[in-house]
DSSP file (Angstrom, degrees, kcal/mol; ACC not computed):
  #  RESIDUE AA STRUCTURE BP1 BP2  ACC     N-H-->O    O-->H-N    N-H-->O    O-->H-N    TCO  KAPPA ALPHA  PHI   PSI    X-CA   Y-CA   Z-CA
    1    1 A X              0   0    0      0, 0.0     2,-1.2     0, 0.0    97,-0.1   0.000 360.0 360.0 360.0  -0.9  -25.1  -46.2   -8.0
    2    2 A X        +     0   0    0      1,-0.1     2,-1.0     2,-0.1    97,-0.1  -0.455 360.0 175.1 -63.5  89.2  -24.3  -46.6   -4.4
    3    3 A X        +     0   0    0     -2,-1.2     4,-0.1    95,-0.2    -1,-0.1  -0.846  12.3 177.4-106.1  96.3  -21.9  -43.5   -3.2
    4    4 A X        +     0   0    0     -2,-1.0     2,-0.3     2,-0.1    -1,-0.1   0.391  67.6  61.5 -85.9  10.1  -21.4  -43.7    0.2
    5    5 A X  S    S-     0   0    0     91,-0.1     2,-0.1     3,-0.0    91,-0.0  -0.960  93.4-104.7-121.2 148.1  -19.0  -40.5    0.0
    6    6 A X        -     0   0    0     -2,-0.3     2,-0.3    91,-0.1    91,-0.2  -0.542  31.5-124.2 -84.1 162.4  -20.1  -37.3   -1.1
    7    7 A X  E     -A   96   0A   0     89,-2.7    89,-2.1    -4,-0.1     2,-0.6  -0.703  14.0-139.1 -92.8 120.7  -19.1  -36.3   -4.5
    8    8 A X  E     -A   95   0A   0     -2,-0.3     2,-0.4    87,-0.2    87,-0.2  -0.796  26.7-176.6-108.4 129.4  -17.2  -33.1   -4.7
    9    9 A X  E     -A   94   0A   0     85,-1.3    85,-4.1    -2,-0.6     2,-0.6  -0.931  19.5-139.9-132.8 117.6  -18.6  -31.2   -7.9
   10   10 A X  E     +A   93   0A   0     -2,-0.4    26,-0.4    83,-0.2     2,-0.2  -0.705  41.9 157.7 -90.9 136.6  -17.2  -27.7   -9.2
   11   11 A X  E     -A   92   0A   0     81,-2.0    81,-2.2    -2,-0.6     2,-0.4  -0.831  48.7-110.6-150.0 164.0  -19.9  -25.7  -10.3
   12   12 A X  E     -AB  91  33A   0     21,-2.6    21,-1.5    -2,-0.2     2,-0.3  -0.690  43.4-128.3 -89.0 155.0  -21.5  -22.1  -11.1
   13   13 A X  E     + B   0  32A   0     77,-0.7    76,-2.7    -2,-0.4     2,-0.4  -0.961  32.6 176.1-109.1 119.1  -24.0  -21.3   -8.5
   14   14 A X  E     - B   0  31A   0     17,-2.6    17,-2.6    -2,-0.3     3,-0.1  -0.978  58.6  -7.4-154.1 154.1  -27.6  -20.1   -9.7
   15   15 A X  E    S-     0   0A   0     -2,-0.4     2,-0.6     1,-0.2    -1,-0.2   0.971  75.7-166.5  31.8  85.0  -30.6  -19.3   -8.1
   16   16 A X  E     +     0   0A   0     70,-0.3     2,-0.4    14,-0.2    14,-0.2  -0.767  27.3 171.4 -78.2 121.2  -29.5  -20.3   -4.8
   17   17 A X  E     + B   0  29A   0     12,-4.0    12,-2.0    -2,-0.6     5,-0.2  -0.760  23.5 150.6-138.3  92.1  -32.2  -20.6   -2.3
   18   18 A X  S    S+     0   0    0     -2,-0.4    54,-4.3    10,-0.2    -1,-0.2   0.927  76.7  21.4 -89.2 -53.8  -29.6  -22.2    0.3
   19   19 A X  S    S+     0   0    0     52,-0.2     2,-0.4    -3,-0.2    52,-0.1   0.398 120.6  55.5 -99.9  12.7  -31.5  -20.8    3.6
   20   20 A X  S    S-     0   0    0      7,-0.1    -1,-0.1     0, 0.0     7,-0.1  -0.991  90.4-111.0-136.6 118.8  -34.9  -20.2    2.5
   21   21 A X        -     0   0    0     -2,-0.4     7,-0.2     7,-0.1    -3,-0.1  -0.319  34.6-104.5 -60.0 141.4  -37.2  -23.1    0.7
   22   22 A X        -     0   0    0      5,-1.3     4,-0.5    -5,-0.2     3,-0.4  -0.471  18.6-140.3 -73.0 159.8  -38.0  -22.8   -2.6
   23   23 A X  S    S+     0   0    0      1,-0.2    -1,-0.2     2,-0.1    -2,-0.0   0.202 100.6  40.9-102.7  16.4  -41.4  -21.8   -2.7
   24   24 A X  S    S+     0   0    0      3,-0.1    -1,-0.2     0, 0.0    -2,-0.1   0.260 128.3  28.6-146.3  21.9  -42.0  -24.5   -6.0
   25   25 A X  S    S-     0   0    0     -3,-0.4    -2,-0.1     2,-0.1     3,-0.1   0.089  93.4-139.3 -81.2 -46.0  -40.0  -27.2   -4.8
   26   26 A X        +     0   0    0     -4,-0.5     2,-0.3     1,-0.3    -3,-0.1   0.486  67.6  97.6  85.6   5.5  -40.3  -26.9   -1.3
   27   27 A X  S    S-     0   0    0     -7,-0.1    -5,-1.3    -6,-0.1    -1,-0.3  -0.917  84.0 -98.4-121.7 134.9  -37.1  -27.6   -0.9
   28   28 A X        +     0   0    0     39,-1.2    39,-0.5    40,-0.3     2,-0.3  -0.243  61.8 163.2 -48.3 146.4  -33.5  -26.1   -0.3
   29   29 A X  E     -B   17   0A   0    -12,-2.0   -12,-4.0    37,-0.2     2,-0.3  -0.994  27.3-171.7-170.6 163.8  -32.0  -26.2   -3.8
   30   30 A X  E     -     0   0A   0     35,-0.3    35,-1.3    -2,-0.3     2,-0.4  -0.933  26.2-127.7-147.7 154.9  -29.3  -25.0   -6.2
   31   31 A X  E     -BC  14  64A   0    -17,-2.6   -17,-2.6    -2,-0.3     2,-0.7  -0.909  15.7-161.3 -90.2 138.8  -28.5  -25.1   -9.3
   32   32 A X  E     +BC  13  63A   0     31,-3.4    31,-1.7    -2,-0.4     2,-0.2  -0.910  34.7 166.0-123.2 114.2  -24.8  -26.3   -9.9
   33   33 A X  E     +B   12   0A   0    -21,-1.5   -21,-2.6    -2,-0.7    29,-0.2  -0.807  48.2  53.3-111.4 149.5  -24.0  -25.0  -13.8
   34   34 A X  S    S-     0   0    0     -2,-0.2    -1,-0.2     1,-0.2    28,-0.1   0.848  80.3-174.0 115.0  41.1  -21.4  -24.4  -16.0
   35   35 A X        -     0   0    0     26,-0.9    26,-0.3    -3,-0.2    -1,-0.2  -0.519  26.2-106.6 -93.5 148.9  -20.5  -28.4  -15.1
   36   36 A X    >>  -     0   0    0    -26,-0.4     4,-0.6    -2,-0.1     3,-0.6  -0.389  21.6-119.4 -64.4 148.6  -17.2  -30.0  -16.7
   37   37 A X  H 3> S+     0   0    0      1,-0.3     4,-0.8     2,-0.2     5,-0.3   0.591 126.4  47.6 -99.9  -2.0  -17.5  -32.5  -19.5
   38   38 A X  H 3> S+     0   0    0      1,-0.1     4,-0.8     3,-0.1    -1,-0.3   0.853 113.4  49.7 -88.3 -28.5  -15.6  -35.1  -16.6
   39   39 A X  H <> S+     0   0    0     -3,-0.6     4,-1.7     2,-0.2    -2,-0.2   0.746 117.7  38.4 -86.9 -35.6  -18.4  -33.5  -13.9
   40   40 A X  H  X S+     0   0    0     -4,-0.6     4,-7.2     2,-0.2    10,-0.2   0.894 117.9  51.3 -89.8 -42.6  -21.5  -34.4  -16.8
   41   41 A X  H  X S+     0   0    0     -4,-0.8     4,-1.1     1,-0.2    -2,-0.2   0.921 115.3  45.2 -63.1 -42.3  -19.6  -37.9  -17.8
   42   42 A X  H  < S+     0   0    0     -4,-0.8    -1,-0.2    -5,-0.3    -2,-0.2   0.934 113.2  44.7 -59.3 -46.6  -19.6  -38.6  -14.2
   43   43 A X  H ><>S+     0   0    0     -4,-1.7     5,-2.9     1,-0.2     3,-0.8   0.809 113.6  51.7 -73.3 -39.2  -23.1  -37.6  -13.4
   44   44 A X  H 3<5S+     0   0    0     -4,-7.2    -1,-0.2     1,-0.2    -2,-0.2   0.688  97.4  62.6 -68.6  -9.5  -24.4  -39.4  -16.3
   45   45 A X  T 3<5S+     0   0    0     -4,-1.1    -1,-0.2     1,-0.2    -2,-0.1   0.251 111.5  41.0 -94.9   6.7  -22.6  -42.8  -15.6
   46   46 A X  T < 5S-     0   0    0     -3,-0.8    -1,-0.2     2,-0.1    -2,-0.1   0.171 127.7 -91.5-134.8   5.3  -24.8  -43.0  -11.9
   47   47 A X  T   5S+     0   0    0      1,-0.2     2,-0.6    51,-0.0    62,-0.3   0.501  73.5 132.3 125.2 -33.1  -28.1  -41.8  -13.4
   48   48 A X      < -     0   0    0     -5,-2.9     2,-0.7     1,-0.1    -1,-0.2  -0.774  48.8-120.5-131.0 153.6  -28.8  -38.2  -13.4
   49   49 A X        -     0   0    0     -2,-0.6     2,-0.5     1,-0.1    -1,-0.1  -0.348  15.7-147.8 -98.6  92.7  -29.9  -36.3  -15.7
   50   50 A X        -     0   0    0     -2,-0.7    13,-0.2   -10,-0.2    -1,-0.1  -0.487   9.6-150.7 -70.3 118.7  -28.2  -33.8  -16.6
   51   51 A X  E     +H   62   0B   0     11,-1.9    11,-1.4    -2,-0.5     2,-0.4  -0.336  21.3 165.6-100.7 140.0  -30.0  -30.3  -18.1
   52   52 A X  E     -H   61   0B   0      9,-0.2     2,-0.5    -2,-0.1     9,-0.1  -0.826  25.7-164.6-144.9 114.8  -28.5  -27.9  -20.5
   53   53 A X    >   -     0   0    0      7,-0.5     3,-1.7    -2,-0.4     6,-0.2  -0.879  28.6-135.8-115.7 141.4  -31.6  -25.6  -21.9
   54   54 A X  T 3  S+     0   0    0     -2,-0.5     3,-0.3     1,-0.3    -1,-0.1   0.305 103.3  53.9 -71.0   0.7  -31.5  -23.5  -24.7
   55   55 A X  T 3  S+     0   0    0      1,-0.2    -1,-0.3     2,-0.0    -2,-0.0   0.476 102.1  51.1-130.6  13.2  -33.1  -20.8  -22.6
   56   56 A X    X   +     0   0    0     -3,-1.7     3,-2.0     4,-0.1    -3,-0.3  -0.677  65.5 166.8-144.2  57.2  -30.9  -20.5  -19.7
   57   57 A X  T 3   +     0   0    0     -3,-0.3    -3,-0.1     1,-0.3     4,-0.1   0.886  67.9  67.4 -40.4 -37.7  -27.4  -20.1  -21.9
   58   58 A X  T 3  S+     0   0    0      2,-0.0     2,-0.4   -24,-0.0    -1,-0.3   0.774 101.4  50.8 -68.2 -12.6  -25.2  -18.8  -18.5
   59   59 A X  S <  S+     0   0    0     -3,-2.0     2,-0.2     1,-0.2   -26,-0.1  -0.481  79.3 177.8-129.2 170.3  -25.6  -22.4  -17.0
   60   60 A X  S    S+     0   0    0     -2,-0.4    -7,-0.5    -9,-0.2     2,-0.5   0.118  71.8   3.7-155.7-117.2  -24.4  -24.3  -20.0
   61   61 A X  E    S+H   52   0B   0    -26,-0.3   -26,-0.9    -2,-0.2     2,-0.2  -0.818  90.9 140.4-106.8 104.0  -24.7  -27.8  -18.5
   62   62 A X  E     -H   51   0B   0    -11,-1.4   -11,-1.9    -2,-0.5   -29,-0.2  -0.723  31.4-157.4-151.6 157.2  -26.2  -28.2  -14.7
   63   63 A X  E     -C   32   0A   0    -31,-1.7   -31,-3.4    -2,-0.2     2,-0.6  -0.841  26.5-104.6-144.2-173.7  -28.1  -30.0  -12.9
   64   64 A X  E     -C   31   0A   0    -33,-0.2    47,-0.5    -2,-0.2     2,-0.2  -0.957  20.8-160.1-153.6 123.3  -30.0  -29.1   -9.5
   65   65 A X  E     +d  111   0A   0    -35,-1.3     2,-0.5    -2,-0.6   -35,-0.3  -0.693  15.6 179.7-107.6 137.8  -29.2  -30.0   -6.5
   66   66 A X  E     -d  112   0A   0     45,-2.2    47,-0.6    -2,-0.2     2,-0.3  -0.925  20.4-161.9-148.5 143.5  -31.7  -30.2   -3.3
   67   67 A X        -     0   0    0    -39,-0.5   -39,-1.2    -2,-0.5     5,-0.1  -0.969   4.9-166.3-144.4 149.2  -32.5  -30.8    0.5
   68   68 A X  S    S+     0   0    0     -2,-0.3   -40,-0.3     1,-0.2    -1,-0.2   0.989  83.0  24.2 -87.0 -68.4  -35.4  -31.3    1.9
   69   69 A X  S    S+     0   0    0      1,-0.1     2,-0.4   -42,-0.1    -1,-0.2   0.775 112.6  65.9 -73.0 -18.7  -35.1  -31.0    5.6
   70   70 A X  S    S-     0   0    0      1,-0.1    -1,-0.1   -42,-0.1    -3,-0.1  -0.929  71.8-126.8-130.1 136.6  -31.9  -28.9    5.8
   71   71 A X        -     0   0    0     -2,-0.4     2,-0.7   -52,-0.1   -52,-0.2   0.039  45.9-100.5 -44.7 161.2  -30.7  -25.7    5.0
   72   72 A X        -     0   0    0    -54,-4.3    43,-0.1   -43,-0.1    44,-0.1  -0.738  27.9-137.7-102.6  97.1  -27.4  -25.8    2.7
   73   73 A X        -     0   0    0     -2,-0.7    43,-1.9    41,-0.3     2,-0.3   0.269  25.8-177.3  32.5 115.6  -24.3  -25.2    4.7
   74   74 A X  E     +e  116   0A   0      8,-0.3     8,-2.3    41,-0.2     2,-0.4  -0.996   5.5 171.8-134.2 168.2  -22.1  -22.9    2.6
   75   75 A X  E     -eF 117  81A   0     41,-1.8    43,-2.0    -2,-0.3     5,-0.2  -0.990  32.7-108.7-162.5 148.7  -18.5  -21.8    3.9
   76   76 A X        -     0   0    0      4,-2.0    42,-0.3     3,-0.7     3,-0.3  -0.358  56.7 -80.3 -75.1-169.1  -15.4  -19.9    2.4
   77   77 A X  S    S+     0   0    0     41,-0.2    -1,-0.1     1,-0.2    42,-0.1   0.463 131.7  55.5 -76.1 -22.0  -12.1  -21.9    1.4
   78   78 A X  S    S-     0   0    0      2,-0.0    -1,-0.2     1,-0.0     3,-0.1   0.533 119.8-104.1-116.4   5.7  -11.1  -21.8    5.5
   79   79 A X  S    S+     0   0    0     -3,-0.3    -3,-0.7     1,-0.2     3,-0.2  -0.357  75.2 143.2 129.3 -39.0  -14.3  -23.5    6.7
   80   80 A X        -     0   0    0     -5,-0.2    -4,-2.0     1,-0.1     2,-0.5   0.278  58.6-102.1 -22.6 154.4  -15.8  -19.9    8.1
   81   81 A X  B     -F   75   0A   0     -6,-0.2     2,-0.4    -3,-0.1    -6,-0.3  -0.681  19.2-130.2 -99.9 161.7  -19.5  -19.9    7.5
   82   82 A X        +     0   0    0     -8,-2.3    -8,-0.3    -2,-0.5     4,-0.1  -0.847  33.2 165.7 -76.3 132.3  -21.1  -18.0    4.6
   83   83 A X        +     0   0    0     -2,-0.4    -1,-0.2     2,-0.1     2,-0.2   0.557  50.0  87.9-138.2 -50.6  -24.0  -15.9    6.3
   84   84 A X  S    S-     0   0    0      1,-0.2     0, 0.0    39,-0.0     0, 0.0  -0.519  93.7 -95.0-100.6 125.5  -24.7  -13.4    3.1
   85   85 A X        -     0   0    0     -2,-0.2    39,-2.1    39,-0.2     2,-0.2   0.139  41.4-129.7 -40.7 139.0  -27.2  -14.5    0.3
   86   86 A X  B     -I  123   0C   0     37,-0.2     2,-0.3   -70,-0.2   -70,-0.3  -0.673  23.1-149.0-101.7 153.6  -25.1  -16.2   -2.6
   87   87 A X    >   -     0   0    0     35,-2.7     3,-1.8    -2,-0.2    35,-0.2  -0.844  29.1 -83.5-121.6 173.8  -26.0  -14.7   -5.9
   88   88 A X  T 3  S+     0   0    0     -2,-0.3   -74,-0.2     1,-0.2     3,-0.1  -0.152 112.8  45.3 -72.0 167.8  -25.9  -16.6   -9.4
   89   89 A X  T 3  S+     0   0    0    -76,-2.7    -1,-0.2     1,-0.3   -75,-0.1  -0.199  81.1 121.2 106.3 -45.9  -22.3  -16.5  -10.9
   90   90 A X    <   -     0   0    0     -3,-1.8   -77,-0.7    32,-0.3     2,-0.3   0.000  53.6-134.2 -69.3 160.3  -20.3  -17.5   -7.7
   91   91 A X  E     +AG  12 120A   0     29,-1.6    28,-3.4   -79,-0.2    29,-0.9  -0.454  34.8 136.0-107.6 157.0  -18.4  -20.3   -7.8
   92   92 A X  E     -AG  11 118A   0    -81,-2.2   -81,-2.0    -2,-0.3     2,-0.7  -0.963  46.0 -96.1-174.8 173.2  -17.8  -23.1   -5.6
   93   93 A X  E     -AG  10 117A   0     24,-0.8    24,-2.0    -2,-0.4     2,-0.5  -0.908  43.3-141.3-123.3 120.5  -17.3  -27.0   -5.2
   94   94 A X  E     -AG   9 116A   0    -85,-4.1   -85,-1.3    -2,-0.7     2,-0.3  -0.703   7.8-134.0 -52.6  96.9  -20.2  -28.8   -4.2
   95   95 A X  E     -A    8   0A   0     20,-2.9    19,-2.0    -2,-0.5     2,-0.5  -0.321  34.4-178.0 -41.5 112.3  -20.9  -31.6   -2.0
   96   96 A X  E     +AG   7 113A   0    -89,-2.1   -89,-2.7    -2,-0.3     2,-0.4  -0.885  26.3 179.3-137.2 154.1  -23.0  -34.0   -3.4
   97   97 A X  E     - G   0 112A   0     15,-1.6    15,-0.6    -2,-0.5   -91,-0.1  -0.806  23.5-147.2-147.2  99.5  -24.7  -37.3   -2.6
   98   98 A X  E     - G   0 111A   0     -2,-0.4     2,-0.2    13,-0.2   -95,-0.2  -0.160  15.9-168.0 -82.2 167.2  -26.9  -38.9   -5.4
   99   99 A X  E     - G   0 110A   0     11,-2.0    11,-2.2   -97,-0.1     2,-0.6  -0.985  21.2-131.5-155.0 134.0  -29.9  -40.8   -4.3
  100  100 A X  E     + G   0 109A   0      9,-0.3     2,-0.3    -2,-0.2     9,-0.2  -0.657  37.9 167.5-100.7 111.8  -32.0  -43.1   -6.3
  101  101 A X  E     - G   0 108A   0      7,-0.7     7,-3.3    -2,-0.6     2,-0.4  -0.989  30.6-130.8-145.9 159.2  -36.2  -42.3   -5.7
  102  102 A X  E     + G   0 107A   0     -2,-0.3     2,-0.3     5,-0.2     5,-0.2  -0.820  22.8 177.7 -90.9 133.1  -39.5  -43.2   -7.3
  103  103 A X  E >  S- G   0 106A   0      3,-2.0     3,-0.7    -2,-0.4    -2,-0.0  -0.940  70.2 -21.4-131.1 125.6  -42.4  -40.3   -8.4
  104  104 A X  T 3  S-     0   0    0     -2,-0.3     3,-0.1     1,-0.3    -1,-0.1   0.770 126.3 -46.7  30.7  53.2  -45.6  -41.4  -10.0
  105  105 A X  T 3  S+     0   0    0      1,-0.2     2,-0.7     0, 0.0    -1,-0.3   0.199 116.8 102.1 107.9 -43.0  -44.6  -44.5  -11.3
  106  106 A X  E <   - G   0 103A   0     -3,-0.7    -3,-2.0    -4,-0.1     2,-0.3  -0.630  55.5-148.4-105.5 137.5  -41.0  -43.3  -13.0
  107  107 A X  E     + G   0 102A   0     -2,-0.7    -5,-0.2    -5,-0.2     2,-0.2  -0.639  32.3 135.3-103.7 153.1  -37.9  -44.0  -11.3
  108  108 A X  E     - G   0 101A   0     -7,-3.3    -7,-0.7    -2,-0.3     2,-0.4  -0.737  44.1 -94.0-160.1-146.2  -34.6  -41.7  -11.5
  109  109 A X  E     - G   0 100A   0    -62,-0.3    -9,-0.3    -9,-0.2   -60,-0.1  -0.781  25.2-164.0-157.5 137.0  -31.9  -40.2   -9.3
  110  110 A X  E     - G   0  99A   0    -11,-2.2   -11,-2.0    -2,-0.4     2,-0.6  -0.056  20.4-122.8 -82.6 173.3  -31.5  -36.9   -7.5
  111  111 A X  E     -dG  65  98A   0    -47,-0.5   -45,-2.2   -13,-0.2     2,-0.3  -0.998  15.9-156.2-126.7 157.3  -28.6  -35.3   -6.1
  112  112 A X  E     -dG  66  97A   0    -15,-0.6   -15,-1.6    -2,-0.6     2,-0.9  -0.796  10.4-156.1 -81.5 125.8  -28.8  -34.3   -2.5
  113  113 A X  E     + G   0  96A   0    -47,-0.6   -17,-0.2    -2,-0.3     3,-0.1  -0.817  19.2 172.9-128.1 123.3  -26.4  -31.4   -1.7
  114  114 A X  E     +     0   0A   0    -19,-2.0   -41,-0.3    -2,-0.9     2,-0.2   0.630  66.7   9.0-120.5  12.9  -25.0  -30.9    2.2
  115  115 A X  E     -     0   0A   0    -20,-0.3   -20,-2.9   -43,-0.1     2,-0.4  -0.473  50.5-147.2 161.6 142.7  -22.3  -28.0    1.7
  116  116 A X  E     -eG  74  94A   0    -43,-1.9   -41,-1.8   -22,-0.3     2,-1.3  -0.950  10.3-159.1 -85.0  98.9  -20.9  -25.4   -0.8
  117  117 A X  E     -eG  75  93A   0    -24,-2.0   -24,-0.8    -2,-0.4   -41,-0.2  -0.538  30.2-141.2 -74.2  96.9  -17.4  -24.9   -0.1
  118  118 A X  E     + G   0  92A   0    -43,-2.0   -26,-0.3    -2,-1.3   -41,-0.2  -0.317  28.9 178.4 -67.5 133.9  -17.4  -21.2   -2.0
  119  119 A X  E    S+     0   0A   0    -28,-3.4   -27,-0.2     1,-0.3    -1,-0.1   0.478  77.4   8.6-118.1  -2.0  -14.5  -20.0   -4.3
  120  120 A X  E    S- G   0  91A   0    -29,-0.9   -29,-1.6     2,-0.0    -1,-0.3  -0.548  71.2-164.7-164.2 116.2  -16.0  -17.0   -5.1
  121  121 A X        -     0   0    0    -31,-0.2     2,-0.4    -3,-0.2   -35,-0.1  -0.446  12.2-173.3 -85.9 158.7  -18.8  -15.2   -4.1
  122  122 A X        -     0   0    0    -35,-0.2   -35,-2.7    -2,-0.1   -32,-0.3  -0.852  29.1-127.4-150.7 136.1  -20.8  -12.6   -5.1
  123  123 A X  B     -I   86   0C   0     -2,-0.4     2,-0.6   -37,-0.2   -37,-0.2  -0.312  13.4-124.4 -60.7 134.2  -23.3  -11.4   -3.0
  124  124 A X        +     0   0    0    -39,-2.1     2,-0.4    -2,-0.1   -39,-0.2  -0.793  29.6 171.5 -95.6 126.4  -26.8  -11.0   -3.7
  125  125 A X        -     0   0    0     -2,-0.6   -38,-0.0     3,-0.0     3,-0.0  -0.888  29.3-134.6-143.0 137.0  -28.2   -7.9   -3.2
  126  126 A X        -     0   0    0     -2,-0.4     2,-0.5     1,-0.1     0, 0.0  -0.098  28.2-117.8 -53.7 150.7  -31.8   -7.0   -4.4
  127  127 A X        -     0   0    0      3,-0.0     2,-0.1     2,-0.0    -1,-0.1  -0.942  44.3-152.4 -81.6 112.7  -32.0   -3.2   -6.5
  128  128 A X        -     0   0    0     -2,-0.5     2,-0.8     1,-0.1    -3,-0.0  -0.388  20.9 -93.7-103.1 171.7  -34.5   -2.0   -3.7
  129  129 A X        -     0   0    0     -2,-0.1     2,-1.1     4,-0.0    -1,-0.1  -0.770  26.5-132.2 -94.6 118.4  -36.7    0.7   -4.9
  130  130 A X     >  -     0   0    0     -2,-0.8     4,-1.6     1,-0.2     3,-0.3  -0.505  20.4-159.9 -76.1  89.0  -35.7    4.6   -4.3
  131  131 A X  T  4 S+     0   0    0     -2,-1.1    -1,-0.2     1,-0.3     5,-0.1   0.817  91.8  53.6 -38.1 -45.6  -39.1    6.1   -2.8
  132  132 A X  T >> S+     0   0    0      3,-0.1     4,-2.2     2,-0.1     3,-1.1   0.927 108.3  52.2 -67.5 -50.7  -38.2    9.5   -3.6
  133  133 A X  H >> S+     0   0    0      1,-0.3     3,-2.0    -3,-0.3     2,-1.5   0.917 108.8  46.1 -56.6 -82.5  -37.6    8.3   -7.5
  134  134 A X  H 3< S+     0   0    0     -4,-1.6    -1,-0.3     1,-0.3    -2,-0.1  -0.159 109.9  57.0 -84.2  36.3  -41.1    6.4   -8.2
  135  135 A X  H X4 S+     0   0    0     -2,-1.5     3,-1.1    -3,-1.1    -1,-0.3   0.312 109.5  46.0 -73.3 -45.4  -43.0    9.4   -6.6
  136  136 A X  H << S+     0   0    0     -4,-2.2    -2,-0.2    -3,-2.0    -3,-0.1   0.726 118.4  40.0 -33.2 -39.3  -41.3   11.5   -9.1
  137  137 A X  T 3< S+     0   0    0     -4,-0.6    -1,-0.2     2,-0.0     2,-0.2  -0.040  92.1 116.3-115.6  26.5  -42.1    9.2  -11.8
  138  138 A X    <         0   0    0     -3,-1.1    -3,-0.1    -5,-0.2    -4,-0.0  -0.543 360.0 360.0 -83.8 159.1  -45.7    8.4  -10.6
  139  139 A X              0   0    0     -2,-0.2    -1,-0.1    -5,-0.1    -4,-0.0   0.663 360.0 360.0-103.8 360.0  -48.3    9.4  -12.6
């Protein structure tokens, strides 16, 4: 399983939380979805375990990619950096660098992710709440 180059993996982006830790990992993390049956074949021949759940249908076969100590680098197609929150859907090719670790007892391997080269974004922006509306509609 030793990949001393990172692995470049084209992927759907969901629930990116690229500059902000997840607050149930603890960790930068993405999900990279929507994976190629050469992307799954690939991932499965070094180890990891690749998720496809009946209850998150838009991601069809992903797996989730994470770093602990650093934010995740994302950048358009001419290196620029990405500043604006990525939302799920956008597309991109991943950097990725699987890594072999132990947790209670059961051994497996993770992927590591150190930049999103993005091939389409779409921006996340929250539906903020209209102050004037929900006073209207308060009871």
């Amino acid at each position: 399983m030793e990949q001393t180059k990172p692995l470049p993996i084209q992927a759907d982006l969901f629930w990116a939380s690229l500059t902000e830790v997840n607050k149930m990992s603890e960790k930068y993390q993405v999900d990279l979805s929507n994976l190629s049956k050469e992307a799954v074949k690939t991932l499965m021949d070094i180890g990891v375990n690749v998720k496809n759940d009946p209850n998150k249908p838009d991601q069809g076969f992903y797996i989730t990619a994470k770093s602990k100590l650093y934010p995740i680098t994302a950048v358009d197609e001419k290196g620029n950096l990405i500043k604006s929150k990525v939302a799920n859907g956008s597309k991109a090719v991943a950097l990725i660098k699987p890594y072999s670790y132990t947790f209670q007892g059961k051994k497996g391997v993770g992927v590591g992710v150190s930049k999103l080269i993005i091939k389409e974004l779409i921006e996340y922006k929250p539906e903020g709440v209209n102050l004037s509306e929900l006073e209207e509609e308060a009871l």
